[in-house]
C-alpha positions in Angstrom: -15.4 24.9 19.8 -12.8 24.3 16.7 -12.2 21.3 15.9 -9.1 19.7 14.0 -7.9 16.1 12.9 -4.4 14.3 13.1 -3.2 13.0 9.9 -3.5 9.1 11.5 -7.2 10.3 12.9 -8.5 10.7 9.5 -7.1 7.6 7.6 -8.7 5.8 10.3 -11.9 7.7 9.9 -12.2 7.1 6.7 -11.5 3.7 6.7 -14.3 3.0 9.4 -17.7 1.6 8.3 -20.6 3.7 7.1 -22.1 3.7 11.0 -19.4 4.6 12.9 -18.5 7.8 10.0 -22.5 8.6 10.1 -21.7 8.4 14.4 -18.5 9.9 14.5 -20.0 13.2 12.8 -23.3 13.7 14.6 -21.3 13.4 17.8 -18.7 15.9 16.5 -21.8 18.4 15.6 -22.8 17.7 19.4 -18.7 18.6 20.6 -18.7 21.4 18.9 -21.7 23.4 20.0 -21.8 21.5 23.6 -18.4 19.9 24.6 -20.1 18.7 27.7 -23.1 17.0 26.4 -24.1 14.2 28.5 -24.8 12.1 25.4 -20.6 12.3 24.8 -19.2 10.6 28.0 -16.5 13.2 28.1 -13.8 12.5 30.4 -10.3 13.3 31.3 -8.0 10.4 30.7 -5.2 8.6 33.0 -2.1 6.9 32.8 -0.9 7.1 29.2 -3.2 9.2 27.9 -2.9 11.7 30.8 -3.4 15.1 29.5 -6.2 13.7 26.7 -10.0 13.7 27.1 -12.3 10.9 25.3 -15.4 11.1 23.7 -18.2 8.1 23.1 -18.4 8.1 19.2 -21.0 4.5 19.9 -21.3 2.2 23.0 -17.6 0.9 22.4 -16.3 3.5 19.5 -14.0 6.2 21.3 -12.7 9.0 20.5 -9.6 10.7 21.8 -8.3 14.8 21.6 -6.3 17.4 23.1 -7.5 20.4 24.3 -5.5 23.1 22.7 -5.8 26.9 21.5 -6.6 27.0 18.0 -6.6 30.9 16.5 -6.7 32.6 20.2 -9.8 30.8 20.8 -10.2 26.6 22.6 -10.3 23.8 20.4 -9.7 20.0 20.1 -7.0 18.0 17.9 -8.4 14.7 17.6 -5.7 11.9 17.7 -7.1 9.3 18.1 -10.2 7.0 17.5 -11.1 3.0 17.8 -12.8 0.7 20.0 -12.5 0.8 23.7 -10.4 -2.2 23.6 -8.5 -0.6 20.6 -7.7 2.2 22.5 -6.7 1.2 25.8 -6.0 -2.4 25.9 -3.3 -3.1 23.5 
């Protein structure tokens, strides 16, 4: 599966500690050869995120994307990442 990046999804990426970039890319190696890989948590989202999916990045790191066609073929825009209470408490 493609992957790509929001503009706001990388600054936060790159401002992240050293575990959570060395976590963030293993488990984007895993989405991209196995989208549905147990080890990811992937799940469809409610309320205001309705339409996005999340990934676990750690135990409390998320990640959030968009399914979306990318050059005739699936992929995922990453929007969005944090911790759980990041994302979906404030």
């Amino acid at each position: 599966m493609k992957v790509k990046y929001s503009p706001s999804f990388l600054a936060i990426a790159k401002k992240a500690n050293v575990r959570i970039r060395k976590n963030l890319k293993e488990r984007i190696e895993i989405f991209s050869k196995d989208p549905n890989n147990p080890r990811l948590n992937n799940h469809p989202l409610r309320k205001e995120f309705q339409g996005y999916r999340s990934i676990d990045i750690t135990s409390d790191w998320r990640s959030i994307y968009k399914e979306t066609k990318i050059g005739g073929e699936t992929g995922a825009y990453f929007v969005a990442l944090g911790t759980h209470q990041e994302l979906y408490e404030n």
